[in-house]
N, C-alpha and C positions, 0 to 999 in steps of 0.2 A: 235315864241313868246319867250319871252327872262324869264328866270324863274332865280327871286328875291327868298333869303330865308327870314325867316319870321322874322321881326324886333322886338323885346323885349327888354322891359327896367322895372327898379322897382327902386326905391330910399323909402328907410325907414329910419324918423331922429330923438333920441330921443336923447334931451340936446344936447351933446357934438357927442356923438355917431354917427356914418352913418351907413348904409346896401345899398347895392346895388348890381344889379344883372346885367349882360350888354351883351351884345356879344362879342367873344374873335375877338381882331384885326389883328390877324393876319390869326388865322384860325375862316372861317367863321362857321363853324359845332359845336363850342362849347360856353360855356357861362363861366364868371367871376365872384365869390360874391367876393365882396370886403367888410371888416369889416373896417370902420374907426375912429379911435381915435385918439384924441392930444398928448394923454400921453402913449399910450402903440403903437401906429405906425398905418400902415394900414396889414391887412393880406390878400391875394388873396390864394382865390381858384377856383381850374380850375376842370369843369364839360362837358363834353361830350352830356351830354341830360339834356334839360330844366326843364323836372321836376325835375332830382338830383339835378340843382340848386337851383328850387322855396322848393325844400324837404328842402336843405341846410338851404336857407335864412330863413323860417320858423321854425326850428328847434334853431336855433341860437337868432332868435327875440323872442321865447319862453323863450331862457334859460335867458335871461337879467332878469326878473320879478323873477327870482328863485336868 
């Protein structure tokens, strides 16, 4: 039996703004938030375990309201 790892994905969009969380493509073990904006660029960050990611993206979707 052939063993798949586990596929995840999240997209968060407010106005202009993107979040999103994905699988790293090249290495299947890690995850990617990517923050994106028009005007200030996109920033990636690279995560090892899916919850540092979803910690990440939650963390950073809070700070926008502040």
């Amino acid at each position: 039996m052939a063993i798949r790892p586990l596929v995840f994905g999240a997209r968060l969009r407010d106005g202009e703004r993107t979040l999103s969380v994905r699988r790293r493509e090249r290495d299947a073990r890690g995850y990617v938030v990517e923050d994106g904006h028009p005007r200030r660029g996109t920033q990636r960050r690279d995560h090892v375990s899916l919850e540092g990611a979803l910690r990440d993206l939650a963390r950073t979707w809070r700070s926008r309201l502040h």
